[in-house]
DRENPA-3360 file (N, C-alpha, C; in nm, 2 decimals, always signed):
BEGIN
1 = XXXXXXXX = +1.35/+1.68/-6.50/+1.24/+1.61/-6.57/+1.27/+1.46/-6.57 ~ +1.37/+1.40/-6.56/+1.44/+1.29/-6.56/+1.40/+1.21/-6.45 ~ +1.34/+1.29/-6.33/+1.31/+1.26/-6.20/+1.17/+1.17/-6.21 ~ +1.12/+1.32/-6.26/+0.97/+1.28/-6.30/+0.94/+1.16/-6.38 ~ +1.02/+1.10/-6.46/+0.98/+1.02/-6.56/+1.00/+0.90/-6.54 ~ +1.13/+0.91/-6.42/+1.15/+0.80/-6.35/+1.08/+0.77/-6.21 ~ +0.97/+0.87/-6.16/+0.92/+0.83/-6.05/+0.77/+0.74/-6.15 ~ +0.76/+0.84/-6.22/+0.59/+0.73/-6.30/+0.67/+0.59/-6.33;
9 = XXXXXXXX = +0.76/+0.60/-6.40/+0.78/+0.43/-6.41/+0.77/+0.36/-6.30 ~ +0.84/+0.44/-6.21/+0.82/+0.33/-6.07/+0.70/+0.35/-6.02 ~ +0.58/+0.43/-6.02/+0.44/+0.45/-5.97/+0.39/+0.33/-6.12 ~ +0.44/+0.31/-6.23/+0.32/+0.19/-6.26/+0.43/+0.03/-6.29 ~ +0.51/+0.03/-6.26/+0.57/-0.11/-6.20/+0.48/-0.13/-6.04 ~ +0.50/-0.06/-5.97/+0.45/-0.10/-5.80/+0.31/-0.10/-5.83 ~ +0.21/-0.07/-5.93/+0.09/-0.09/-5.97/+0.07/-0.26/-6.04 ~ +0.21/-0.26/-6.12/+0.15/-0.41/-6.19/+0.25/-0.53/-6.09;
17 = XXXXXXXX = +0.25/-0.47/-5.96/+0.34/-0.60/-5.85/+0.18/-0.62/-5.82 ~ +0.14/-0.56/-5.76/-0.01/-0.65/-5.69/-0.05/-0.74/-5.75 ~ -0.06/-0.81/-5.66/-0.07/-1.00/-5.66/-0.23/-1.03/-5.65 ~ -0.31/-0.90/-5.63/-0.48/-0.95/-5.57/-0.48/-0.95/-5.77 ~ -0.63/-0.97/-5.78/-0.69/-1.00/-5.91/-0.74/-0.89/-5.96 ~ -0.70/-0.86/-6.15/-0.74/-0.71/-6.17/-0.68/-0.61/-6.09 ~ -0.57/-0.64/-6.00/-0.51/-0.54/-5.96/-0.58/-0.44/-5.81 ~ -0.66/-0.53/-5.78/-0.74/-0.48/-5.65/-0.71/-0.44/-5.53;
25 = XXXXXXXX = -0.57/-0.48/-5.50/-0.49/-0.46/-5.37/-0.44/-0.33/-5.34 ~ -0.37/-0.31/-5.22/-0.31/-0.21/-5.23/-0.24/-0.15/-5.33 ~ -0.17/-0.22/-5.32/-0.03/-0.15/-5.44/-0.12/-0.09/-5.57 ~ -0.20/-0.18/-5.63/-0.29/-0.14/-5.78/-0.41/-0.05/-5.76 ~ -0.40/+0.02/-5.61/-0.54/+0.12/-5.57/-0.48/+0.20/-5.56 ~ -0.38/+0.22/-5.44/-0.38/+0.34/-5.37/-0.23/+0.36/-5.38 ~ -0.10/+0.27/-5.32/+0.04/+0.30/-5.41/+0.07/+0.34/-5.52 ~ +0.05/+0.28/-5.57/+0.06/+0.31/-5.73/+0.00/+0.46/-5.77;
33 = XXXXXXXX = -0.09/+0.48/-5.78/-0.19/+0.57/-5.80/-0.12/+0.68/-5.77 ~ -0.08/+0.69/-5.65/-0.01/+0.78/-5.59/+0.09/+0.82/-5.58 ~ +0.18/+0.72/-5.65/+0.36/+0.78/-5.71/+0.33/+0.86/-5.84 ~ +0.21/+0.78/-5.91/+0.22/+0.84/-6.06/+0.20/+0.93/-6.06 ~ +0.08/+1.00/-5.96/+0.03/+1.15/-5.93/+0.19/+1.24/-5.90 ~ +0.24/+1.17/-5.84/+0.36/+1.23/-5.75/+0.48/+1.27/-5.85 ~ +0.50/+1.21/-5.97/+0.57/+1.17/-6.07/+0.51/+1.32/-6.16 ~ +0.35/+1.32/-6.14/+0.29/+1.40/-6.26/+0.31/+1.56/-6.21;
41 = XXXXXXXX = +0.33/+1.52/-6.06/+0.32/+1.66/-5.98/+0.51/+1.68/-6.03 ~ +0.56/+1.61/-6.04/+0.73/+1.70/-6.04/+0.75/+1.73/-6.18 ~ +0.65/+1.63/-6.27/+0.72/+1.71/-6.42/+0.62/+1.83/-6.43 ~ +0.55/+1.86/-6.36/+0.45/+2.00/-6.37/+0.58/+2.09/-6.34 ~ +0.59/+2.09/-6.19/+0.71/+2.15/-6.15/+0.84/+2.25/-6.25 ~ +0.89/+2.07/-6.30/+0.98/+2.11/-6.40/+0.93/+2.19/-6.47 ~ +0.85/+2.15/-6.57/+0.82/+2.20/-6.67/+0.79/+2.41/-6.65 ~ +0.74/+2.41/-6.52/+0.70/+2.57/-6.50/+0.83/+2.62/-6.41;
49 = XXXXXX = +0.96/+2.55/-6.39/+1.02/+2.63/-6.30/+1.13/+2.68/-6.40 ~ +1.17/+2.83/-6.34/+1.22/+2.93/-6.39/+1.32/+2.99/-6.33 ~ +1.46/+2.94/-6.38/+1.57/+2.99/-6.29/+1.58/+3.13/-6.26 ~ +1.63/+3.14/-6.18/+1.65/+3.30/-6.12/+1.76/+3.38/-6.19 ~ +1.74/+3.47/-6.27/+1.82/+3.56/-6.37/+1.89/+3.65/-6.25 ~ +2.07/+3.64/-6.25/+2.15/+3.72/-6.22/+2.13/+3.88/-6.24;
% end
């Protein structure tokens, strides 16, 4: 989960680097956007994964 919490921080830091105005650029559209999804996709993960009983 630690992964996850540390990929969204870095999906909305690389959102607030874009240098266009209001955040219009790359980074504040489509990078960004897309780690945090990526971040939201691994604590899903976590949260539903179920070690394998011996």
């Amino acid at each position: 989960m630690l992964a996850g919490v540390a990929v969204l921080i870095l999906g909305f830091i690389i959102m607030s680097l874009d240098g266009e105005p209001y955040g219009f650029g790359f980074l504040g559209l489509t990078l960004g956007p897309l780690v945090v999804l990526l971040g939201f996709a691994i604590e899903f993960v976590a949260i539903l994964y179920k070690p394998k009983e011996k």
